[in-house]
VEXNUNU-841571 format. One record per residue (C-alpha): residue in three letters; z negated, y negated, x. Coordinates in pm, 1 decimal. Layout:
BEGIN
   residu         up      north       east
      ALA          Z          Y          X
...
This chain:
BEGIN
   residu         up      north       east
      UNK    -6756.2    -5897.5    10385.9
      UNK    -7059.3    -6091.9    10457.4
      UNK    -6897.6    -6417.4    10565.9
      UNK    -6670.4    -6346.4    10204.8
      UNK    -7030.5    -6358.8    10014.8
      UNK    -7136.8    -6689.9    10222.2
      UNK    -6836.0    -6818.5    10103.0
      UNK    -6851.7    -6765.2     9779.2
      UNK    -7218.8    -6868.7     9751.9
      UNK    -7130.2    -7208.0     9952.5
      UNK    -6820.5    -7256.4     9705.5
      UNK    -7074.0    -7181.8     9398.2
      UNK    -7327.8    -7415.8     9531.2
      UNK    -7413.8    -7606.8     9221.0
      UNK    -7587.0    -7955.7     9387.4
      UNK    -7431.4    -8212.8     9633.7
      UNK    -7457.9    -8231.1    10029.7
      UNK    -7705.0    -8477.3    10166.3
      UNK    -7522.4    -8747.2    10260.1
      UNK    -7580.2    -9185.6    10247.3
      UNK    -7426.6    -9146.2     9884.7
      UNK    -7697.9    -8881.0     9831.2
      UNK    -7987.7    -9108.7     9905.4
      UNK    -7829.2    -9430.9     9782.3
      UNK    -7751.3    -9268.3     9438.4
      UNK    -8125.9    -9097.3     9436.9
      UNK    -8229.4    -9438.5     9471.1
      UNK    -8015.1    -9582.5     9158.0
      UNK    -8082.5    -9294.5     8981.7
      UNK    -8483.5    -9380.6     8999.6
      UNK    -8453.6    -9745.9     8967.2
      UNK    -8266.6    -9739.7     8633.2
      UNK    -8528.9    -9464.8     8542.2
      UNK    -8780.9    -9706.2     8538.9
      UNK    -8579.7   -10002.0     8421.7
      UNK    -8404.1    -9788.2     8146.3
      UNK    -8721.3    -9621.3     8029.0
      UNK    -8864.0   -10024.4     7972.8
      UNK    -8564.5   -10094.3     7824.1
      UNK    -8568.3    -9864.2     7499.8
      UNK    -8945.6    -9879.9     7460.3
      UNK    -8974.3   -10272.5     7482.4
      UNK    -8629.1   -10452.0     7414.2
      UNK    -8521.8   -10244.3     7194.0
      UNK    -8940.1   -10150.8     7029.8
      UNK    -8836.4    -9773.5     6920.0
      UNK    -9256.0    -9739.3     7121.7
      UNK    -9317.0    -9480.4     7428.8
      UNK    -9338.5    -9205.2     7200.3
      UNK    -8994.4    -9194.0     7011.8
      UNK    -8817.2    -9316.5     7339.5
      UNK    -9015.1    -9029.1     7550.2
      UNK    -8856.7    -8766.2     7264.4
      UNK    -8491.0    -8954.2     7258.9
      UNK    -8520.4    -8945.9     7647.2
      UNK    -8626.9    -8543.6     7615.8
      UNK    -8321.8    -8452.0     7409.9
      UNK    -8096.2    -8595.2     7598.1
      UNK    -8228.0    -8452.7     7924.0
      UNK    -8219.0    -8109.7     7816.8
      UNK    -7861.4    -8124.9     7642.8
      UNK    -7818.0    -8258.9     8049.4
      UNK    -7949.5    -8001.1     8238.1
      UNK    -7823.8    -7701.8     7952.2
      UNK    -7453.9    -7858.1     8089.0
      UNK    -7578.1    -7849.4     8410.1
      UNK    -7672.0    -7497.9     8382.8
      UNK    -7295.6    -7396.6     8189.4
      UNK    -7180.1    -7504.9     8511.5
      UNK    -7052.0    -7278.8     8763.1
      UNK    -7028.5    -7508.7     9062.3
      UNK    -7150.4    -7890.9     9155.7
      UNK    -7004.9    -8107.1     8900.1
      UNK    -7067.6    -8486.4     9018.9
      UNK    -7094.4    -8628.1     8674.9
      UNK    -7312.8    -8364.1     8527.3
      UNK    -7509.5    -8313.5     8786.9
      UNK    -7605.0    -8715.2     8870.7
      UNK    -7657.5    -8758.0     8466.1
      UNK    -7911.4    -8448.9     8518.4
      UNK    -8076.2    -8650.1     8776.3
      UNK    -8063.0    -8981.1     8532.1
      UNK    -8196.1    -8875.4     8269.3
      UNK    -8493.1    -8633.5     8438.7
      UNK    -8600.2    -8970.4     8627.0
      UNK    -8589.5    -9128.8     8296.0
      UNK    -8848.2    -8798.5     8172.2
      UNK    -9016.6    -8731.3     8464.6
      UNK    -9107.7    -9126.1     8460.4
      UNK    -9239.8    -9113.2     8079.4
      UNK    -9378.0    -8780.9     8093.1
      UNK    -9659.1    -8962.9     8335.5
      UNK    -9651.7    -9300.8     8140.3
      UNK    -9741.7    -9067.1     7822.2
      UNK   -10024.3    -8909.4     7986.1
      UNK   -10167.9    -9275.3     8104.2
      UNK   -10068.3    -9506.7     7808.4
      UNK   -10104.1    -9276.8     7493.1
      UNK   -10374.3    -9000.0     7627.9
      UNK   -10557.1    -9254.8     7845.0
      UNK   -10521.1    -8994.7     8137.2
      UNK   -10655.8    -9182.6     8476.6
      UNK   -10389.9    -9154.9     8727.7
      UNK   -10602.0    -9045.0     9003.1
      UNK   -10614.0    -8705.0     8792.3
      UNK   -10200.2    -8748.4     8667.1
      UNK   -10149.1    -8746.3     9041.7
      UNK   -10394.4    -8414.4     9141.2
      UNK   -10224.2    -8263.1     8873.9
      UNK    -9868.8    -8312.2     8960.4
      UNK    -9953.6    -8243.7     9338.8
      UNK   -10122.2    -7944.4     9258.7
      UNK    -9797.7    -7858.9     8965.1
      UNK    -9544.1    -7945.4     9283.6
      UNK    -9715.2    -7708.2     9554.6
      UNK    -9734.5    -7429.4     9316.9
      UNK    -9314.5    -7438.6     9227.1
      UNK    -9268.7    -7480.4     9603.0
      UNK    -9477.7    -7171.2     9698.2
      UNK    -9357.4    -6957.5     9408.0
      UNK    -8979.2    -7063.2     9501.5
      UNK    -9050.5    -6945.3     9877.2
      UNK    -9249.0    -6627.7     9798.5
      UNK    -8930.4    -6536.6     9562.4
      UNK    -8603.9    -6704.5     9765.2
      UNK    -8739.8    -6699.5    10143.0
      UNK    -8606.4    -7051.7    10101.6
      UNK    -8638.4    -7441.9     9967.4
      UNK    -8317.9    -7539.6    10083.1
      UNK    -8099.6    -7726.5     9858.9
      UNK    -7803.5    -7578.9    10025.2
      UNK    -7794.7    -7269.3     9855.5
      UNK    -7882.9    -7342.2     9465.9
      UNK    -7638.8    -7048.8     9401.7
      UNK    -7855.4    -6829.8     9158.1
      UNK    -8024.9    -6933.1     8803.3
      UNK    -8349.1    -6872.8     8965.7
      UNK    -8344.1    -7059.8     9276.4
      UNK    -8198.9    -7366.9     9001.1
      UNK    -8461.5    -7320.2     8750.1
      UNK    -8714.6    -7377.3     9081.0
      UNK    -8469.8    -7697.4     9188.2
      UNK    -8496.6    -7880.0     8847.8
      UNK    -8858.2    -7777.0     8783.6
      UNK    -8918.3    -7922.1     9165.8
      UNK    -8720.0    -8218.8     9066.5
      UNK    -8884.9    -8295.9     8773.3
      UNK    -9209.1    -8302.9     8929.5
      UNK    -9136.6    -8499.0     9204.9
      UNK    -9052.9    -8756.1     8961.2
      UNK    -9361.1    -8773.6     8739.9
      UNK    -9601.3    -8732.6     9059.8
      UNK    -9378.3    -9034.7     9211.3
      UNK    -9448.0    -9240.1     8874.8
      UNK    -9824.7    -9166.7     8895.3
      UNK    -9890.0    -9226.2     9282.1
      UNK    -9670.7    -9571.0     9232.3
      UNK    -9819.1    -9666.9     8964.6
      UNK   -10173.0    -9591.1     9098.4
      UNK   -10111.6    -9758.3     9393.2
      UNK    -9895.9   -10040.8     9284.8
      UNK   -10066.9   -10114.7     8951.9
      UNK   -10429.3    -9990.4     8976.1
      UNK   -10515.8   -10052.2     9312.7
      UNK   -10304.0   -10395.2     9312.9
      UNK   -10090.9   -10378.1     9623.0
      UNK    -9802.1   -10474.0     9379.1
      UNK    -9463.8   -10301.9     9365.4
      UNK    -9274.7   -10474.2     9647.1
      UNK    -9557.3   -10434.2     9940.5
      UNK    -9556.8   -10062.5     9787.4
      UNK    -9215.1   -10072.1     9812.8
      UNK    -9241.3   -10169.0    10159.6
      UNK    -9500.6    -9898.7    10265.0
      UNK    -9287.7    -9639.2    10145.3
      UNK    -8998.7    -9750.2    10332.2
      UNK    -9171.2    -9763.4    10628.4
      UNK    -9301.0    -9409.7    10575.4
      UNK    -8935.7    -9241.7    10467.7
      UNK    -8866.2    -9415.8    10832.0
      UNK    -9181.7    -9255.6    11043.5
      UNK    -9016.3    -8972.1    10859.4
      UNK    -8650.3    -8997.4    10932.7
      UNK    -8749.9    -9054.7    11288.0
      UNK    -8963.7    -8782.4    11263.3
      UNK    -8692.6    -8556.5    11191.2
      UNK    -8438.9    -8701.5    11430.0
      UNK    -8650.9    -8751.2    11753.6
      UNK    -8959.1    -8516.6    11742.2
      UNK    -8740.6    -8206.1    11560.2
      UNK    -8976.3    -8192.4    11206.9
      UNK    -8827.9    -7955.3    10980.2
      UNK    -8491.0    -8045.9    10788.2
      UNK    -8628.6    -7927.3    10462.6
      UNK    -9001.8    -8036.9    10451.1
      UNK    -8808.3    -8363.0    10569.9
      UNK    -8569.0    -8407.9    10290.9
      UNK    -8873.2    -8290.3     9988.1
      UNK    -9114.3    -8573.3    10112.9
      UNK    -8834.9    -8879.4    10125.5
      UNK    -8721.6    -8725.0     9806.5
      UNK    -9091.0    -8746.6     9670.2
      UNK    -9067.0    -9089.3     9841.8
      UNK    -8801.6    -9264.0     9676.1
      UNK    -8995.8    -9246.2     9327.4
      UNK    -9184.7    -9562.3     9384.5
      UNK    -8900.6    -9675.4     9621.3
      UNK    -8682.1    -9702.9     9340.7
      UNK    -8955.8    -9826.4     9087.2
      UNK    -9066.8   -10072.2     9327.7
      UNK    -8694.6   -10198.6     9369.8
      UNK    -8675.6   -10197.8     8973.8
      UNK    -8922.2   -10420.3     8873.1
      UNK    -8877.4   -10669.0     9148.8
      UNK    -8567.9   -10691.2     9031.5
      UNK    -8632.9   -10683.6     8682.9
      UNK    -8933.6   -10927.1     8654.4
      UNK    -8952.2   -11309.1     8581.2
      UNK    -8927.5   -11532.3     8880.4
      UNK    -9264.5   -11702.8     8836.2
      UNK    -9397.4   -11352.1     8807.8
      UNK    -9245.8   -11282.4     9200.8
      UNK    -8910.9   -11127.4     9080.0
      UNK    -8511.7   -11188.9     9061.6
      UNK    -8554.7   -11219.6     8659.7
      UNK    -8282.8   -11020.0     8600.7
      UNK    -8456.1   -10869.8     8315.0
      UNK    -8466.5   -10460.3     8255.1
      UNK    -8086.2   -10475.4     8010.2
      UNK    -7934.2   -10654.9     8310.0
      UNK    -8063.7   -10467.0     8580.0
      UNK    -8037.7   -10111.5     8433.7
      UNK    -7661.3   -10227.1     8332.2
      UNK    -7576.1   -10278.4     8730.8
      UNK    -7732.3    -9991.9     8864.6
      UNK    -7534.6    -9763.0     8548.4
      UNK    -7263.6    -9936.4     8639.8
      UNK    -7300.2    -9866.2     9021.1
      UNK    -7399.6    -9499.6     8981.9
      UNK    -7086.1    -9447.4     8767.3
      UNK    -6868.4    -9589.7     9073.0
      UNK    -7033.0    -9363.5     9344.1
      UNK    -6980.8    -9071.4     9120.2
      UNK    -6642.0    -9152.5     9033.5
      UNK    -6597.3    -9177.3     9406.5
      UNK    -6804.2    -8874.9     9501.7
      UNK    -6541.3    -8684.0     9191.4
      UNK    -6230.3    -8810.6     9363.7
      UNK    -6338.9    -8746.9     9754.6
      UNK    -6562.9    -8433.4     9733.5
      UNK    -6690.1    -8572.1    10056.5
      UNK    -7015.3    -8402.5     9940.6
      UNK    -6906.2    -8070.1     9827.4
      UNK    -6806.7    -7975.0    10174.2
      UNK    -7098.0    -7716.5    10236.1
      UNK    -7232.6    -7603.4    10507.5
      UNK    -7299.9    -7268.1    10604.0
      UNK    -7658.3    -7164.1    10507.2
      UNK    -7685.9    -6840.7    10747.1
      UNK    -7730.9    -7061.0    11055.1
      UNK    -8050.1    -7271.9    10900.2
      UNK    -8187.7    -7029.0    10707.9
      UNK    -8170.3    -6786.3    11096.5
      UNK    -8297.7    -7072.5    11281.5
      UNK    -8576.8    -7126.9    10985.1
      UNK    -8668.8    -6733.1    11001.3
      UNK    -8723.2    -6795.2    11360.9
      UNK    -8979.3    -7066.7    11349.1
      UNK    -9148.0    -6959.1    11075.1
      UNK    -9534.8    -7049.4    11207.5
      UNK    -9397.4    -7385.9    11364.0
      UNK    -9252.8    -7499.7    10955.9
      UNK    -9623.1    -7389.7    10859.5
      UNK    -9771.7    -7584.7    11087.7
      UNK    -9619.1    -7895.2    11030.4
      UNK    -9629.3    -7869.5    10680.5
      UNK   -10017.7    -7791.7    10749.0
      UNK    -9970.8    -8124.3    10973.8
      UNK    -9796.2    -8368.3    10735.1
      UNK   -10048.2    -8254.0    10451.2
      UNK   -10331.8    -8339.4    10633.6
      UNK   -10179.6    -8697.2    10786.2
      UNK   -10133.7    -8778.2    10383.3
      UNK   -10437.2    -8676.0    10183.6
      UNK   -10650.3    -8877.8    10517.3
      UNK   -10388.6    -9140.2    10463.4
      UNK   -10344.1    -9132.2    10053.5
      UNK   -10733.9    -9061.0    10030.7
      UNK   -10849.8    -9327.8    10272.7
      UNK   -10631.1    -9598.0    10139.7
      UNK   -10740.8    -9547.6     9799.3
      UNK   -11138.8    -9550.8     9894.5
      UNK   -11070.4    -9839.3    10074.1
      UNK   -10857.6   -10051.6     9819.8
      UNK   -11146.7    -9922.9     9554.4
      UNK   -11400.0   -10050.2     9757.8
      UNK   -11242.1   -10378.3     9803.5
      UNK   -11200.5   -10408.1     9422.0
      UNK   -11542.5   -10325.5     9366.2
      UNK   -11719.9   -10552.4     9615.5
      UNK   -11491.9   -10884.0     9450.7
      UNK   -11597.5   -10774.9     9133.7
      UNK   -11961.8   -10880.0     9056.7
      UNK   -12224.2   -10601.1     9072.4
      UNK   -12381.3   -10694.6     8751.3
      UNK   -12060.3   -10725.7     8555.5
      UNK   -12055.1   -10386.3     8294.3
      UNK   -11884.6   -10554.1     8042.0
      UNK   -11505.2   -10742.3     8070.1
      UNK   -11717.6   -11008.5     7820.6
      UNK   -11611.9   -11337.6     7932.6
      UNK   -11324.8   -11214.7     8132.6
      UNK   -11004.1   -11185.1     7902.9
      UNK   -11013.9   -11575.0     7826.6
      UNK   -10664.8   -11631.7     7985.0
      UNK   -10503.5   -11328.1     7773.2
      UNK   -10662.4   -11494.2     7430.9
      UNK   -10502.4   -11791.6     7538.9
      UNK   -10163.9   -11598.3     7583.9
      UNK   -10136.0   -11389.8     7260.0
      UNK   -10309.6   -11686.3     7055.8
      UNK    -9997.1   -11927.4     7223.8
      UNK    -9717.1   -11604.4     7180.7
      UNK    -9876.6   -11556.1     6789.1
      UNK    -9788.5   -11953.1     6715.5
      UNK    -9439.2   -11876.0     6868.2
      UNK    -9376.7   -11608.0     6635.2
      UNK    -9498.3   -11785.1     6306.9
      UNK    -9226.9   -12021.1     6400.6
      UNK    -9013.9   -11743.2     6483.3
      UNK    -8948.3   -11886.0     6824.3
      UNK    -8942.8   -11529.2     6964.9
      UNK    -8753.0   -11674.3     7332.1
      UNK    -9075.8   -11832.5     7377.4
      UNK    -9295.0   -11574.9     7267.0
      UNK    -9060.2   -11284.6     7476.0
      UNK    -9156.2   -11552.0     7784.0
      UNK    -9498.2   -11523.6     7668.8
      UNK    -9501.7   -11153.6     7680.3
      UNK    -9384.2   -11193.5     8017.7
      UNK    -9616.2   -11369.6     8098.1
      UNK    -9877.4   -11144.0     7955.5
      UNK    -9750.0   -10843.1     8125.1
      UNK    -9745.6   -11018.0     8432.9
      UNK   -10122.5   -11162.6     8420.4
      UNK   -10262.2   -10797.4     8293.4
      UNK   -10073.7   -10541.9     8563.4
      UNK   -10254.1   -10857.7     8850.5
      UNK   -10559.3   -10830.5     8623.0
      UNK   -10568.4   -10448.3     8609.1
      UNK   -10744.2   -10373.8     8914.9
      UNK   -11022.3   -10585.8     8904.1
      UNK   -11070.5   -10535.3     8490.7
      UNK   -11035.8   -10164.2     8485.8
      UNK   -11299.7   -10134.3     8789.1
      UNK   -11557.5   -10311.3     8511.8
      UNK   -11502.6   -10099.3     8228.8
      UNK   -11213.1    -9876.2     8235.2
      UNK   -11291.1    -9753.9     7898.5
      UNK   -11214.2   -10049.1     7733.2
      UNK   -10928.2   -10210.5     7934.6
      UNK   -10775.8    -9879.2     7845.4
      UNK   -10792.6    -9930.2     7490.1
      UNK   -10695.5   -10331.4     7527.5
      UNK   -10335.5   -10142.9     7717.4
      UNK   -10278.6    -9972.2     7421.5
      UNK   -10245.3   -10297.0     7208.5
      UNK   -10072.4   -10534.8     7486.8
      UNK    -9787.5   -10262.6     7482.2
      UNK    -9766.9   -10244.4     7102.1
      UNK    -9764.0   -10605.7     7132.1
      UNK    -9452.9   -10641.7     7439.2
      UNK    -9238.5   -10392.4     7222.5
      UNK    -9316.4   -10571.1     6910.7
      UNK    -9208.0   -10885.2     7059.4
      UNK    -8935.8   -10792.1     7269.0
      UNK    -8773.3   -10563.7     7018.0
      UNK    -8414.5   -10650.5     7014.1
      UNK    -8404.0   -10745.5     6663.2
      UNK    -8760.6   -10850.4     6622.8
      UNK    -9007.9   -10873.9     6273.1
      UNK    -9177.1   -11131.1     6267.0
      UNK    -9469.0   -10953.0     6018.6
      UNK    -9448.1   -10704.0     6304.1
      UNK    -9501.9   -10936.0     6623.0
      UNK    -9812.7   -11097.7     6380.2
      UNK    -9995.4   -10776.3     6295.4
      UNK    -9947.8   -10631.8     6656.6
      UNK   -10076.2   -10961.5     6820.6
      UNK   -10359.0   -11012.9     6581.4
      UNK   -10481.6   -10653.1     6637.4
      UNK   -10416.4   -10732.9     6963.4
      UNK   -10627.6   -11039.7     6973.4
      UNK   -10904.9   -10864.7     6784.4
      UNK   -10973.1   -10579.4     7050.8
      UNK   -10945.4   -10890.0     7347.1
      UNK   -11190.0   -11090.8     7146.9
      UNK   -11437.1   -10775.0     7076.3
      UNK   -11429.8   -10721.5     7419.8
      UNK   -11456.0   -11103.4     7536.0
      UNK   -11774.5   -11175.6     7351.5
């Protein structure tokens, strides 16, 4: 009778086996959530608000499918995942852009968000195993988990890729190396499956956004140039392959039998504890220290006496002024290079500048974004593009003096 119910709950699993595809598709998944996300807010200028909503709607028309379901579908599932990277990612890029949330706080917020789903899911399921999502509860925990993981990705990327300037591929990099101290972590020196899989899946986040704009960006900016329509059409286009694959093969609905990990998991109970104990600790010394180090750094090339950005936004006047005399001769594939360009120069300026006066270089984002989706709408105004650069221009110029 009991191996019957183990049966029945494998056969009603409702997410895939961890397998290469797994990872490879996590990856995809994340990449054309940040890629995707740029796409409908700039090139096609519907702003961050109106895409965040569009982006909403469609998630939760997703995940209500998802939750019709009555076993692991691999096209409803994988569109689940899409579009909740797609969320997750503009949930945080809400809080910073439009609310002026610092992501220092975005990323306290989301840890803190994260370790309270994870403790309520094990103080109700015994479990955070993905191998049994068999009940409405344990999947409510599983997408709430999911979701999280992606906006606390977006705002510890971000932070660390944007604010602190390491850039996206050396943070790309970094967390490559780590998902490897952790794979060999798990393989060699026998750290828990489970606390294993959560913190590579945590991980990929700024994998994939790393791996998105590098590919997405201009070449003189460091990129491939394959713009954000390009790249998020490959990577669609590639996820749609693997799951027409994954549809055909089931090779990753072949489940496992829980009973044996979740024994062996009973068993060890105080040794899982302790290495989650451990693995906290090696992070916040590692996440902490890095960032007091790379603030320090910014704050001992910036001078002392500086307060104000005056006198240090005279390359971005230069760009908007050049981008405005594009537009008014409605050479907007000069003046979508210039934004480019701007982009570009303000994410390297960002550390330094925001160190000064936060405050302000905050309020000088807010008009550089109207001012990229403006410009790189699809079908672009040109009264638009003017009135977004000149307000634009007028903040830089307030702040220059």
């Amino acid at each position: 009778m009991l191996e019957n119910q183990n049966n029945l709950k494998i056969l009603l699993n409702k997410v895939p086996q961890v397998t290469i595809f797994f990872w490879i598709i996590k990856i995809l998944c994340t990449t054309v959530g940040e890629t995707f996300a740029d796409f409908i807010n700039f090139n096609l200028g519907v702003g961050l608000t109106i895409t965040t909503i569009i982006m909403g709607i469609a998630f939760f028309i997703s995940l209500f499918l998802q939750f019709r379901t009555t076993k692991y579908v691999p096209g409803i599932y994988w569109l689940t995942v899409v579009l909740i990277s797609v969320f997750g990612t503009l949930v945080t890029d809400n809080l910073t852009d439009s609310m002026g949330v610092p992501l220092e706080v975005s990323t306290i917020v989301f840890s803190v968000l994260l370790g309270l789903t994870f403790l309520f899911w094990y103080l109700s399921e015994k479990t955070l195993s993905i191998h049994s999502i068999f009940t409405r509860k344990r999947e409510v925990f599983y997408w709430l988990t999911i979701l999280f993981t992606f906006a606390l990705g977006t705002a510890v990327g971000d932070l660390y890729s944007e604010q602190l300037g390491f850039g996206y591929l050396n943070t790309g990099i970094n967390v490559i190396v780590i998902i490897a101290c952790v794979f060999l972590a798990w393989k060699f020196l026998k750290l828990d499956g489970i606390l294993a899989f959560w913190i590579a899946y945590i991980l990929t986040r700024p994998l994939g956004a790393s791996l998105g704009d590098y590919l997405s960006q201009q070449k003189n900016n460091g990129g491939l140039g394959l713009g954000t329509t390009v790249t998020s059409v490959i990577f669609l286009i590639a996820i749609l392959a693997i799951i027409i694959f994954l549809a055909v093969t089931k090779i990753d609905t072949n489940a496992k039998n829980e009973t044996a990990e979740t024994n062996e998991t009973n068993g060890s109970k105080k040794n899982v504890l302790t290495q989650t104990i451990a693995v906290l600790c090696i992070f916040l010394v590692v996440g902490i220290g890095g960032y007091v180090w790379r603030s320090n750094n910014i704050a001992s090339q910036s001078s002392s006496a500086q307060t104000t950005l005056s006198g240090q936004l005279n390359d971005f006047v230069k760009i908007e002024s050049d981008m405005l005399n594009k537009v008014n001769s409605k050479d907007f594939t000069s003046a979508k290079k210039g934004a480019d360009n701007l982009e570009h120069q303000w994410d390297t300026s960002e550390p330094k500048l925001r160190k000064i006066d936060g405050t302000t270089w905050t309020k000088i984002d807010g008009t550089i974004d109207v001012v990229l989706a403006s410009v790189r709408s699809s079908n672009p105004d040109v009264n638009k593009s003017k009135s977004a650069i000149n307000a634009s221009l007028g903040v830089i110029n307030g702040a220059n003096k």
